[in-house]
N, C-alpha and C positions, 0 to 999 in steps of 0.2 A: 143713908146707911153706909159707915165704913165697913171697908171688907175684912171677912172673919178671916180666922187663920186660914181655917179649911171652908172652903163654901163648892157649893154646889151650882154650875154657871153652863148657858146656856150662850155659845156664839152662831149668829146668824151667818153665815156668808164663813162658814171655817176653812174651807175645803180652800180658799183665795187667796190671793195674795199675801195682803194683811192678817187674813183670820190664822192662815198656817203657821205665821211668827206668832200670834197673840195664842193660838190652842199652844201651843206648845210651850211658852214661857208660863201657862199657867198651871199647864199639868206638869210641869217642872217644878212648881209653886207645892202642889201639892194639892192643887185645887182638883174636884170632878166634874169633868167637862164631855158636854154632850155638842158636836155640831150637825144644823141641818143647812145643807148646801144641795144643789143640785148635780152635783158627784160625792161620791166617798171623801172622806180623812185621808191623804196618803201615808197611813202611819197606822201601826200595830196602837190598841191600847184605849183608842179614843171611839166611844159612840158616835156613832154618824147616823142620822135621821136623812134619807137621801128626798127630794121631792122640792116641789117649786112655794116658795113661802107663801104666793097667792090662794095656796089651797088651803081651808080652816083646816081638814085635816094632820093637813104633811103638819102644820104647828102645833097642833094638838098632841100630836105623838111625839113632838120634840120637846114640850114643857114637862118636863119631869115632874111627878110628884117632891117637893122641897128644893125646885129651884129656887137659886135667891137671888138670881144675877142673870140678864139677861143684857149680851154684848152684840149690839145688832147693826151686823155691817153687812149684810146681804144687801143689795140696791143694782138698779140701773145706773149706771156711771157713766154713760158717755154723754159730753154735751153734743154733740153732732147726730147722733142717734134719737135723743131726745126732742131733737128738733122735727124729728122724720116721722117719730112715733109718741107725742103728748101723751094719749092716751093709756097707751102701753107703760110710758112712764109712771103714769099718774098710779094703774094699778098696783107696780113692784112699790113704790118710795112711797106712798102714802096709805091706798087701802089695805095693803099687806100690814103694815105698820101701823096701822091704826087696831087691827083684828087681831096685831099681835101683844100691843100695850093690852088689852081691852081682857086678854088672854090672862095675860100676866099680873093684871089687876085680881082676876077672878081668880087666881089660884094663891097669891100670897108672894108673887117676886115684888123684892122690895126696892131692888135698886134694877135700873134700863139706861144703859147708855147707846145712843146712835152714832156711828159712823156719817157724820154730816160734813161743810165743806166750806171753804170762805167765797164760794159764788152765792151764796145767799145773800150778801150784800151788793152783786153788782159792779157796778162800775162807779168808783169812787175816784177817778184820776189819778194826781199824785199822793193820795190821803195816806195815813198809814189806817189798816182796818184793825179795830178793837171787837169786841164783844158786845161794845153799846153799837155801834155803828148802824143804824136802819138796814131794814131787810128793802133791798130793792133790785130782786134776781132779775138778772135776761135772758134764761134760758128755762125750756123744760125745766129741764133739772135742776137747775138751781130754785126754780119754784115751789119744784117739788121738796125737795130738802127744809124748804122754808118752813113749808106746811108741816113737812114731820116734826120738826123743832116745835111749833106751836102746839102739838099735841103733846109731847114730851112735857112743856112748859106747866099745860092745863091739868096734864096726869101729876106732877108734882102738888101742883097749886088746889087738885080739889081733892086725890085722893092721898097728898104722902107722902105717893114714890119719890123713891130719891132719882131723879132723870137727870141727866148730863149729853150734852151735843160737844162731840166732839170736831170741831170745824176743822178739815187737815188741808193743810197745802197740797204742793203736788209730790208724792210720793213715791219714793224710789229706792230701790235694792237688791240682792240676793232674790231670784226668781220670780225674772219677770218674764222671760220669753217669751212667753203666749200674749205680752201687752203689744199694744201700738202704740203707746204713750212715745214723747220726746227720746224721752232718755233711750229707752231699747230701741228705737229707729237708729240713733247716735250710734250705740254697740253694733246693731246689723250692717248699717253704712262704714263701720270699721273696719271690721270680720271679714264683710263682702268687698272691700277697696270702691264703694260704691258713691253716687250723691247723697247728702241727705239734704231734704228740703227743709225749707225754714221758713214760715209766715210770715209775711210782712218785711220787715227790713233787719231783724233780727235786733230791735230795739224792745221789745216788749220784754217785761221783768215782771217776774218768777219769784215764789218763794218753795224749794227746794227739800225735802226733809225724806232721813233716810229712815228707811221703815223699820228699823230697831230702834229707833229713838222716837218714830210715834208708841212704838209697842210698851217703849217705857212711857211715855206719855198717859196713854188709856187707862194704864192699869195705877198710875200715879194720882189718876182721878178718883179713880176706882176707891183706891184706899184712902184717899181721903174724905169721901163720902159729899165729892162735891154736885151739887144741883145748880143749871145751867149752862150756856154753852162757854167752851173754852176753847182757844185757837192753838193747835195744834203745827207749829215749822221749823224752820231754822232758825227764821228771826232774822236771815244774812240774804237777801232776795239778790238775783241775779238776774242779769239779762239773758238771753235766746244763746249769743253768741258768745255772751262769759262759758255758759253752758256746752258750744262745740266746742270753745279752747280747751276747756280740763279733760275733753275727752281726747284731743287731739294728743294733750300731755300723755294724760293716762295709756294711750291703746297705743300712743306712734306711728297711728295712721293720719294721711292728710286730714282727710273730712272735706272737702268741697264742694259747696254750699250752692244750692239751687233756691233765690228770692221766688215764692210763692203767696199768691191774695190772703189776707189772714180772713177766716171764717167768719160768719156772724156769730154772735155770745162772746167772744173774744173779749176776755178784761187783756187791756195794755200796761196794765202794770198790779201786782200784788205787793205790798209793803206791809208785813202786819207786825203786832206787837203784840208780842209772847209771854209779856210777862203776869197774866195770870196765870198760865201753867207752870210759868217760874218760883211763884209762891206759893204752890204746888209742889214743889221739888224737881221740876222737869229742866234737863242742862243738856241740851242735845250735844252730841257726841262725836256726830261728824261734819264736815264742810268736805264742800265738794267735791274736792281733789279726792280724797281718802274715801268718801263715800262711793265715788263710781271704782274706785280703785276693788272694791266687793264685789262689782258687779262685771266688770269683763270678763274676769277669767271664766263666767260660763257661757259669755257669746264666744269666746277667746276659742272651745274647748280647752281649757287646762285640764291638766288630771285632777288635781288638785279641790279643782272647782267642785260645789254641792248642788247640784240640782235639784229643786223643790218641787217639779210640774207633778 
């Protein structure tokens, strides 16, 4: 299904990181958009279905009568959590998702795209990962992700729906504060004149993309009505330490770097190739420098700066 002028869409996980850029580029569209998250919309305008996606309920009262789009990026995301808590995992990323396809099946949404990840492949070495690449996660979560894909795939294949996996790198931008992710430990060890640690030798490589160029991404899928997973980055992978220099650039802070055991699930390197969402229309927009360049000025305090939390 490509998307209508105007449709009626349903994002999982709105109230987050990504969802707050993706609600808003679509009710800019002109699209009507309903999010359930586990907090409010922070914003005038948008329905918020607040409750935990594990509950049939809380989904039930978020699938509107004529949704036709269902953007589902609610999920457990951390691999180190995922390790601690399988289970817990398994019921956010896969039972949730499955009772929420199953939902959406039963009411008439035509098209579901998931917020998925290039850890469903694993550890491929120096490969560069595609789209065909074997699924061979090492982690919770990355198995779990696997799984949703495969439902996604079966919901295409037996009933239809137009399903799309979104596979993103690791994503970064404008309102992250509340992450621990890389990057905003970088801005805090800025801000604060502080260390920041680094895994391993600070050789391991990253594919890097900034969360307004996934947002174009999604919704690039979206309109073109594509069925599938698609890899969602920069395409420009960089190492740990490429990663402190440009913030070094960027903030004019040292950064001095404390060598720390890299985790287990640790891929050592991400290499992917972008170019099915390139034949898609997808042309990411920033590189590194420029893209962290959005993001200090709100560890920074600037005035300036937009806070999203």
């Amino acid at each position: 299904m490509r998307a209508e002028p105007r449709s009626r869409v349903l994002v999982t996980g709105g109230a987050g990181f990504i969802g707050r850029r993706l609600v808003r580029s679509l009710a800019a569209a002109g699209h009507e958009v309903t999010v359930v998250d586990l907090r409010p919309f922070p914003g005038a305008g948008i329905g918020t279905v607040t409750g935990d996606i594990r509950d049939d309920s809380v989904l039930a009262r978020a699938v509107r009568p004529g949704t036709d789009t269902i953007f589902h990026l609610a999920a457990a995301t951390s691999v180190v959590e995922s390790i601690g808590d399988p289970a817990g995992t398994y019921q956010t990323n896969v039972a949730a998702t499955a009772s929420l396809l199953e939902l959406a099946r039963a009411t008439g949404v035509r098209a579901f795209l998931l917020a998925s990840t290039n850890a469903v492949v694993g550890n491929v070495g120096a490969a560069t990962i595609t789209e065909r690449s074997p699924l061979r996660p090492l982690s919770p979560y990355g198995a779990t992700k696997a799984a949703a894909e495969m439902l996604l795939s079966c919901y295409a294949g037996v009933y239809g729906m137009t399903t799309c996996s979104l596979r993103f790198s690791n994503v970064y931008g404008p309102g992250m504060q509340e992450k621990d992710s890389f990057i905003p430990r970088l801005m805090r060890a800025a801000r604060d004149g502080k260390v920041v640690q680094v895994r391993g030798d600070g050789s391991m490589i990253r594919d890097v993309v900034h969360v307004d160029d996934v947002v174009a991404g999604i919704l690039g899928a979206w309109r073109a009505g594509h069925t599938g997973p698609v890899i969602l980055g920069s395409g420009q992978s960089v190492t740990v330490m490429d990663m402190v220099e440009a913030a070094r650039i960027v903030t004019g802070a040292p950064l001095p770097c404390e060598l720390v055991p890299a985790g287990p699930g640790e891929m050592p390197a991400v290499l992917l190739d972008i170019s099915v969402a390139r034949g898609l229309g997808y042309a990411p927009a920033y590189d590194l420098k420029s893209g962290l360049a959005t993001v200090w000025p709100e560890f920074a305090g600037a005035e300036e700066a937009t806070s999203e939390r």
